[in-house]
Steps between C-alpha positions, in 0.01 A plus 500: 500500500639138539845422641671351173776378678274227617430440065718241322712660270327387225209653574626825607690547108180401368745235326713719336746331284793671587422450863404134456828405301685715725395321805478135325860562425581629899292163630694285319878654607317559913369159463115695606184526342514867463182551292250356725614603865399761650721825465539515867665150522742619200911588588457840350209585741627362798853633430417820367142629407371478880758726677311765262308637801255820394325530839466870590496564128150583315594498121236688290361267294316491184105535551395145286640174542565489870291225569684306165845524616771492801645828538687406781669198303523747193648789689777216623572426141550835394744602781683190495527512121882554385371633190357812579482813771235604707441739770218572744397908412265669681149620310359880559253309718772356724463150329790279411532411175717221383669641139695258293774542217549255278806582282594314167791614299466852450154481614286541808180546624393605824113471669361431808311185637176676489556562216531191288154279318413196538677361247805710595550289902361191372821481250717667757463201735654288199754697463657496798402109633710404190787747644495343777523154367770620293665630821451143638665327200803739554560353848580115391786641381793577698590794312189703522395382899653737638445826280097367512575499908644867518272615236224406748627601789574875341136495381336441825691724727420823215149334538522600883671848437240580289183348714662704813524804268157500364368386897730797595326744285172393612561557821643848430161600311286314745654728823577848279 
């Protein structure tokens, strides 16, 4: 598996439009040449992504593809993502497994990460690198800074009541 947070942007959307107009138009108003630095070096990284900390956490994770892709960085994106919920549930074979609900409109869906294709994680890193762009837009202005901030802030600390829920739980069935 290699560490796409060492990737260019670019590469890592596979130059997706939406991500590449998205983060042409967030270079021009940060003054930064978003699309070929390296995620790491980006503000929403280094502000935000990397306090994402899943040591002591072994997601299940789907049995192809995880030699194609960054779980690590994808599991960040998913629980950092504003627009959707996630919790860590344990498997009949005392596994975490990361499910995800996406809701639109009326609609949701709900699956797990071990459960998705290919096609299915490829997309989903799309997805949310162009929320988080978005996200990034939102804090030139004034306005939005500070509901972006506390938005953040909320989302990482149920990050770590979850993580020390799930950890919790493991620990339970690991000594019962």
């Amino acid at each position: 598996m290699g560490d796409f947070t060492k990737k260019p942007l670019k590469e890592i959307s596979g130059n997706d439009d939406e991500v590449i107009t998205k983060a042409k138009k967030l270079g021009e108003i940060g003054n930064l040449d978003i699309l070929n630095r390296r995620l790491e070096e980006l503000p929403f990284y280094k502000e935000y992504l990397r306090y994402y900390d899943m040591t002591g956490i072994d997601i299940r994770l789907p049995k192809f593809g995880r030699h194609s892709f960054d779980f690590d960085l994808l599991i960040k994106l998913i629980v950092a993502s504003h627009s959707n919920t996630y919790d860590f549930v344990w498997s009949k074979n005392h596994e975490i497994r990361l499910a995800i609900k996406v809701s639109t409109g009326m609609k949701s869906t709900s699956k797990c990460l071990d459960e998705l294709t290919t096609r299915q994680i490829a997309k989903m890193y799309n997805i949310y690198l162009v929320e988080l762009i978005e996200l990034e837009l939102l804090l030139y202005e004034d306005l939005e800074r500070s509901i972006i901030l506390q938005g953040r802030k909320r989302s990482l600390q149920l990050f770590y009541e979850k993580k020390a829920k799930a950890f919790k739980m493991n620990l339970y069935t690991i000594f019962a």
